[in-house]
C-alpha positions as CSV (number, residue, x, y, z in Angstrom):
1,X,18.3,64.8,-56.1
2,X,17.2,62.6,-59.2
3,X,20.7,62.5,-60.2
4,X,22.2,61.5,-56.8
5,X,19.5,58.8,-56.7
6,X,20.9,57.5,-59.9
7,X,23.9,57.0,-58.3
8,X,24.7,54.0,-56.2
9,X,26.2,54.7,-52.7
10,X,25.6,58.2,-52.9
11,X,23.8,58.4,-49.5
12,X,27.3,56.4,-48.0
13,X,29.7,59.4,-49.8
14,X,27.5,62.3,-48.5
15,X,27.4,60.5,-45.1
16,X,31.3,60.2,-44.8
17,X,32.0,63.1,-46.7
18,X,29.6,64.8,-43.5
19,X,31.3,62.8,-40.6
20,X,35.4,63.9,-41.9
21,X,33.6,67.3,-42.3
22,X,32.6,67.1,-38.5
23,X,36.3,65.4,-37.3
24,X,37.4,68.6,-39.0
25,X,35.4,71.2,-37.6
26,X,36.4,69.3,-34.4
27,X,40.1,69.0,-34.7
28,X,40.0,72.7,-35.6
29,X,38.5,73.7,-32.0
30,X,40.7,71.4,-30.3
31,X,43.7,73.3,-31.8
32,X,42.0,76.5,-31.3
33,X,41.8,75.6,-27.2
34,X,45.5,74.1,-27.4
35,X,46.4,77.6,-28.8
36,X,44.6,79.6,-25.9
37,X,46.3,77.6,-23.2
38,X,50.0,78.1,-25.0
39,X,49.3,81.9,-24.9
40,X,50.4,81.8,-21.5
41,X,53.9,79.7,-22.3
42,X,56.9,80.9,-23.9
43,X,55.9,79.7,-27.4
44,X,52.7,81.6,-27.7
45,X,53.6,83.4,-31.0
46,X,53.7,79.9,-32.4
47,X,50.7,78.5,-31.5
48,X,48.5,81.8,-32.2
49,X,50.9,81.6,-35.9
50,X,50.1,78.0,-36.9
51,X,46.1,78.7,-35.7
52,X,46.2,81.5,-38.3
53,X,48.1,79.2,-40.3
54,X,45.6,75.7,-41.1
55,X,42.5,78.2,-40.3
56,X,39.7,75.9,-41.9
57,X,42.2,73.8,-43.8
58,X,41.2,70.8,-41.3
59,X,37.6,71.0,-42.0
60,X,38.8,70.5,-45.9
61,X,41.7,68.0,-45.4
62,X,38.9,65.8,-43.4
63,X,36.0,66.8,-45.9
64,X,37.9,65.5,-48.6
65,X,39.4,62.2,-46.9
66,X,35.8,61.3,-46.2
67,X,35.0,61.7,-49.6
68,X,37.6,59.5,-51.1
69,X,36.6,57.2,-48.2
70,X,33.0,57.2,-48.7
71,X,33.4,56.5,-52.9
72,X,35.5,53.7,-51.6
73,X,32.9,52.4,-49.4
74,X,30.5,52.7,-52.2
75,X,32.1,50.4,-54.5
76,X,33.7,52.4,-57.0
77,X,36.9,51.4,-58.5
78,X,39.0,52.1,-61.5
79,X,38.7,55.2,-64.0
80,X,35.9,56.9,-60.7
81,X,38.2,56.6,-57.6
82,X,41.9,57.6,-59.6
83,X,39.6,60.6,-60.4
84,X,38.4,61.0,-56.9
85,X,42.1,60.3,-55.6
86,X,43.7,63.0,-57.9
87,X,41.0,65.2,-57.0
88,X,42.0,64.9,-53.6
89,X,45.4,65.0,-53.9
90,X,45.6,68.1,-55.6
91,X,43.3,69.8,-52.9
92,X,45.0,68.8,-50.2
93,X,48.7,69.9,-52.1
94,X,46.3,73.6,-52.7
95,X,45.9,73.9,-49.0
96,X,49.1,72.5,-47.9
97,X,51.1,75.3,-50.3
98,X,48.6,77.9,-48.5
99,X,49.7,76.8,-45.4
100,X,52.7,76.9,-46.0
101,X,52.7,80.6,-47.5
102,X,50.7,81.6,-44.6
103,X,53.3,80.6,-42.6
104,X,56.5,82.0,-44.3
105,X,54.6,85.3,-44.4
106,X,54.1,85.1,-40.8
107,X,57.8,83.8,-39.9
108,X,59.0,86.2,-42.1
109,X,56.9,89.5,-40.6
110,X,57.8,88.1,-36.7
111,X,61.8,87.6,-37.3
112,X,61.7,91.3,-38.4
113,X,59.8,92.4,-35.7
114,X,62.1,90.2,-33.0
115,X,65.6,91.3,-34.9
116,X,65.0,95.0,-35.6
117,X,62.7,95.8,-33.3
118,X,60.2,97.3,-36.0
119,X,57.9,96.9,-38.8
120,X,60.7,96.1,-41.4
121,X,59.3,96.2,-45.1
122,X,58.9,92.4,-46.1
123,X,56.8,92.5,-48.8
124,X,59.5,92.3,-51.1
125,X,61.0,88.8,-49.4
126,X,57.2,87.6,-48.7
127,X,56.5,87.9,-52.6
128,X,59.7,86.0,-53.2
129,X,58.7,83.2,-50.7
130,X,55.3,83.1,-52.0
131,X,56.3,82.9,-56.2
132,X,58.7,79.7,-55.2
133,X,56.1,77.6,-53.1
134,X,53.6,78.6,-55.5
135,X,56.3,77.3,-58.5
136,X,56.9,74.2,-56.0
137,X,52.6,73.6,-55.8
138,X,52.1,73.5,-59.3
139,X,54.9,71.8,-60.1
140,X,53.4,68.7,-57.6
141,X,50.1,69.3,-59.0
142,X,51.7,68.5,-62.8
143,X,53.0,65.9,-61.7
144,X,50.5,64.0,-59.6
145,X,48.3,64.7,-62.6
146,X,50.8,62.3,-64.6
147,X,52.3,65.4,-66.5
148,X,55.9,64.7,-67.0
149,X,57.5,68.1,-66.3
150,X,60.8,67.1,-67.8
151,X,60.6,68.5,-70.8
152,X,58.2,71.9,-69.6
153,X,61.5,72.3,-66.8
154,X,63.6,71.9,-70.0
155,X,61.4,74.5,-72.1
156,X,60.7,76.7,-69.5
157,X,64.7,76.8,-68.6
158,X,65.2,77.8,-72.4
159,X,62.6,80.5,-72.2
160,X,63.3,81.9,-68.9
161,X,67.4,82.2,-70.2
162,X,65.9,84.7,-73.1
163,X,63.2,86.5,-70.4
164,X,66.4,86.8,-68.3
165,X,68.5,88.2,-71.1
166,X,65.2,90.9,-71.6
167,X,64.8,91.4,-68.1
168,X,68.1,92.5,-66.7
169,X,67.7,95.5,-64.9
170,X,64.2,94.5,-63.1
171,X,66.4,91.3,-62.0
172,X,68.9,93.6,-61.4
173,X,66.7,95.3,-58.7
174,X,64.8,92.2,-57.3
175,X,68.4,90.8,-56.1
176,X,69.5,94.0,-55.3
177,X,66.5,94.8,-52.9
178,X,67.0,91.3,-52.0
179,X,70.4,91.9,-50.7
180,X,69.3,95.4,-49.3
181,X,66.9,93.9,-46.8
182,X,68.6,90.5,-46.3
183,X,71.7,92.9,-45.5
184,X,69.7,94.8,-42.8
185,X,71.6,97.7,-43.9
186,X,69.2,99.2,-44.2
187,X,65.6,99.0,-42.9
188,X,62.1,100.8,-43.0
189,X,62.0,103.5,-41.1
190,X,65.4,104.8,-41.3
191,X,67.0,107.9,-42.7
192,X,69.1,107.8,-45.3
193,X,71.4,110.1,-47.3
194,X,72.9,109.2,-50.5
195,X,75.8,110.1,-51.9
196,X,73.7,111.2,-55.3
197,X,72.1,113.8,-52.7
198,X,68.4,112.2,-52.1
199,X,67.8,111.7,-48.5
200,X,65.1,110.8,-45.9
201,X,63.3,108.1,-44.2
202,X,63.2,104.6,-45.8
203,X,59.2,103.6,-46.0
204,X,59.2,100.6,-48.3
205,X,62.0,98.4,-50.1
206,X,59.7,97.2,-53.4
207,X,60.9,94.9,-56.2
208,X,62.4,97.3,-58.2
209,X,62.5,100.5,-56.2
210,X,63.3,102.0,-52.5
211,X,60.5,104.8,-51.8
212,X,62.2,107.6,-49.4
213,X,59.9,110.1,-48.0
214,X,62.0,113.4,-47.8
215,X,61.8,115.8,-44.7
216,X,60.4,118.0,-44.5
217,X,58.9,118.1,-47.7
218,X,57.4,115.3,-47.2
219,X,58.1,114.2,-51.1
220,X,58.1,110.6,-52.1
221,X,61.4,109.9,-54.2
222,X,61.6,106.3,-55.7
223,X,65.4,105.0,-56.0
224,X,66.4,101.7,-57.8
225,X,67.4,99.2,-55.8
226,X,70.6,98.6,-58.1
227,X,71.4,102.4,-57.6
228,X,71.0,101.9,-53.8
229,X,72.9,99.3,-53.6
230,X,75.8,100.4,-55.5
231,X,76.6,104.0,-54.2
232,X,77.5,105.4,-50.4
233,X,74.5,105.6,-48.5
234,X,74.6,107.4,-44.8
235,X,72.5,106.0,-42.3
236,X,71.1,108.2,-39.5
237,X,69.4,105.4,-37.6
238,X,72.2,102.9,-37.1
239,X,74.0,101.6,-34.9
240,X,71.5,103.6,-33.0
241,X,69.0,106.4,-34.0
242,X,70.0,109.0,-31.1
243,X,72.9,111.2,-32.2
244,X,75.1,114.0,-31.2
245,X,74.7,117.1,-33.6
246,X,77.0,119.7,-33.6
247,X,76.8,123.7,-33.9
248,X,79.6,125.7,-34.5
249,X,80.0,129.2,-32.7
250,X,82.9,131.9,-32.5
251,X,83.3,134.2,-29.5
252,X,85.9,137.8,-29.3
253,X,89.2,137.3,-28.0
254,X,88.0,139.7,-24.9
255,X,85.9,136.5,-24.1
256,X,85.9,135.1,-20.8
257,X,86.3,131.4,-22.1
258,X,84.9,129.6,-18.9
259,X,82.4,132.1,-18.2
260,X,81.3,131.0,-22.6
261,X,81.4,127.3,-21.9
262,X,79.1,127.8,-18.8
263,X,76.3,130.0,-20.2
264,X,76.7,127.8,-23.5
265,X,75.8,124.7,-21.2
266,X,73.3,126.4,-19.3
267,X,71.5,127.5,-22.8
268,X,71.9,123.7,-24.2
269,X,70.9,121.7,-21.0
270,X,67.6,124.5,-20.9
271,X,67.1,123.3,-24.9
272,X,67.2,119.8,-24.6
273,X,65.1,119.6,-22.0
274,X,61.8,121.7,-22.9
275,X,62.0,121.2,-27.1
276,X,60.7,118.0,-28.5
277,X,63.7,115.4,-29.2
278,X,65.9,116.8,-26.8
279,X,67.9,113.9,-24.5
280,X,68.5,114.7,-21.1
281,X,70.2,111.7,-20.2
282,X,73.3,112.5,-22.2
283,X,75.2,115.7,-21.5
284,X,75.9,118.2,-23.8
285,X,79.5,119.7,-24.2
286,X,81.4,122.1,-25.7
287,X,85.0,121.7,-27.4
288,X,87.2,124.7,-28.5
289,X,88.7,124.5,-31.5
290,X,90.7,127.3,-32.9
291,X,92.0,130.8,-32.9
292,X,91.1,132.0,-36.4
293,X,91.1,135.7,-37.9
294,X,88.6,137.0,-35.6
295,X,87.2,134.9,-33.2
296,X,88.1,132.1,-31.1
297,X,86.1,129.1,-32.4
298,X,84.7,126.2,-30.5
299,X,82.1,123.2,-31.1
300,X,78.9,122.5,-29.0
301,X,77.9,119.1,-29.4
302,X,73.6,118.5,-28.3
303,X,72.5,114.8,-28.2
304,X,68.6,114.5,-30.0
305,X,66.5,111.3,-30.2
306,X,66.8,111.0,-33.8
307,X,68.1,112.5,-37.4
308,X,64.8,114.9,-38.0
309,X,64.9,116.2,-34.3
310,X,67.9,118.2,-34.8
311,X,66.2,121.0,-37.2
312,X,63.8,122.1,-34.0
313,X,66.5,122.1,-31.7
314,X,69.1,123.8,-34.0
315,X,66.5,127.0,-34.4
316,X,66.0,127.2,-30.6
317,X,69.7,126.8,-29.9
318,X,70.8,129.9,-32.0
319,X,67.7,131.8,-30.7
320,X,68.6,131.0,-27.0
321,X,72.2,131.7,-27.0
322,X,72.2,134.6,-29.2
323,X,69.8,136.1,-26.6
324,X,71.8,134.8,-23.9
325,X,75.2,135.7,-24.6
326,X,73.2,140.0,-25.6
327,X,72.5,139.6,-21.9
328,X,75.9,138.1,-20.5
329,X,77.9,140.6,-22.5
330,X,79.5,138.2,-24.8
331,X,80.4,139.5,-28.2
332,X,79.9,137.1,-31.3
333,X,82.3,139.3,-33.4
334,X,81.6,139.8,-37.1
335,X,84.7,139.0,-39.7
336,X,86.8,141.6,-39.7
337,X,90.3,142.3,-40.7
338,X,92.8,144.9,-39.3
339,X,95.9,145.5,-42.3
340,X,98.8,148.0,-40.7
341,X,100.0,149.8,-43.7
342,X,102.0,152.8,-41.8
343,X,105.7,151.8,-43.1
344,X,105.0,150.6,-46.5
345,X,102.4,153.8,-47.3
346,X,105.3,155.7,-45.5
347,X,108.3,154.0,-47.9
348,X,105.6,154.6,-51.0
349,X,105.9,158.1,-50.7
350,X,109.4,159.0,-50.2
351,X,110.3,157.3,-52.9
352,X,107.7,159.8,-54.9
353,X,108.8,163.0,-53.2
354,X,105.5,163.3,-51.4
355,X,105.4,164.7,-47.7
356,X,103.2,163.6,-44.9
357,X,100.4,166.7,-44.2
């Protein structure tokens, strides 16, 4: 307090600094209010994001105009208030580049949600956002501090060619992952198989790698982005994650076809609707296919919710119908193969002088 009493107009700074303290503290509930009533109008998400958004930043933008307005006020000029005035430049260009990344994270996070209709990894394009108004912040700071970044652009463009030259692959994966979830390819959440033989469901699209989570081992297999992006990837969960698996099954040629396709219905229709992932608003059907060697072949096609559902209703599907056709009297025949010999064994041994017995 001896110090402050030293100083003149110190009571006058404190006071303002106080009252834009109070007008921000105020402005803040009066936003907070505003928000609350938009809830209930079509731009809710908005309001409740830019509340989030300037949370306590008006209590510090006012603080800090009071300030500047109560050293004013005081008398001070010259070498004190440019001090004070960059002083409060800079804070205010700290909060607005907080702001702002508060913002971009939250616009980011909500398109994903409204576009793919789930949490969609963003941390990737968050971070990216994030590094270039951070870059933009302390760029403005530099130069309201009457640092000429010419010449640190210059250096820094120089430097950054030879970090580039050093850092090719992990720029190689930050585009790539860029690209990836830009793409919307391919999205968190999905299953994937890869033509180099990994596959599973997508959890998180990082800077330099993809994490998979494979089923049902449950294993965690990182893939670069560059790789991911490069070779045939097979996605389970797009256009749509519901899908029609197929199971191939042979019957005997004493089969009665129609009587087959309607037990082979009966067994599906029974599957899809008691075991977990079955759909029952889709309906199963069966497609013959072929008459090979020892059986007449033919395709049953089940719809299941999603890629990993299939597994479960594969196992009861063989279960079911093998116990269903034992009690229907159909025959799944084993590979066999008749050869008539007669002539030829016949023509074998007349030409050797040996007679039949």
């Amino acid at each position: 307090m001896d110090f402050l009493a030293n100083l003149p107009g110190w009571s006058e700074i404190i006071a303002l600094m106080m009252v834009g303290v109070g007008v921000g503290w105020l402005c803040e509930r009066l936003l907070a209010r505003w928000a609350g009533r938009a809830r209930e109008r079509p731009f809710a998400g908005w309001a409740d994001t830019l509340l989030g958004a300037v949370h306590r930043m008006p209590i510090v933008w006012f603080g800090a105009a009071g300030t500047y307005l109560g050293v004013t006020v005081a008398g001070y000029v010259g070498p004190v208030l440019n001090l004070v005035g960059t002083a409060v430049s800079v804070t205010v260009i700290v909060t607005l580049i907080i702001v702002a990344m508060r913002l971009a994270t939250a616009g980011i996070t909500g398109y994903a949600r409204r576009t793919s209709g789930l949490q969609t990894s963003t941390t990737l394009v968050q971070n990216v956002v994030r590094l270039l108004l951070l870059i933009l912040g302390i760029a403005l700071i530099l130069q309201n501090l009457g640092i000429n970044i010419t010449t640190l652009v210059t250096a820094l463009g120089i430097s950054g060619l030879a970090v580039a030259l050093a850092l090719q692959d992990t720029l190689g994966n930050l585009f790539a992952g860029m690209q990836i979830i830009m793409s919307r390819q391919i999205r968190t959440g999905d299953y994937v198989a890869l033509s180099t033989g990994e596959e599973g469901a997508v959890t998180d699209i990082q800077a330099r790698n993809t994490t998979i989570r494979t089923f049902p081992e449950r294993n965690r297999v990182l893939v670069p982005n560059s790789i991911l992006a490069s070779t045939v990837v097979t996605n389970y969960s797009l256009p749509h994650r519901r899908l029609l698996i197929t199971l191939p099954i042979g019957v005997s040629y004493d089969s009665d076809l129609e009587q087959v396709e309607r037990v082979t219905l009966e067994v599906a229709r029974e599957v899809v609707s008691e075991v977990e992932g079955g759909l029952t608003d889709e309906e199963p059907f069966v497609r013959y296919e072929e008459f090979s060697d020892f059986s007449i072949n033919f395709l049953l096609r089940v719809p299941v919710s999603q890629f990993t559902d299939q597994f479960l209703i594969r196992h009861e599907l063989v279960k079911r119908i093998h116990r269903r056709y034992g009690a229907e009297g159909i025959e799944i025949p084993f590979p066999i193969r008749t050869v008539h010999m007669r002539e030829r064994v016949a023509l074998v041994h007349e030409s050797r002088g040996i007679r039949g017995g």
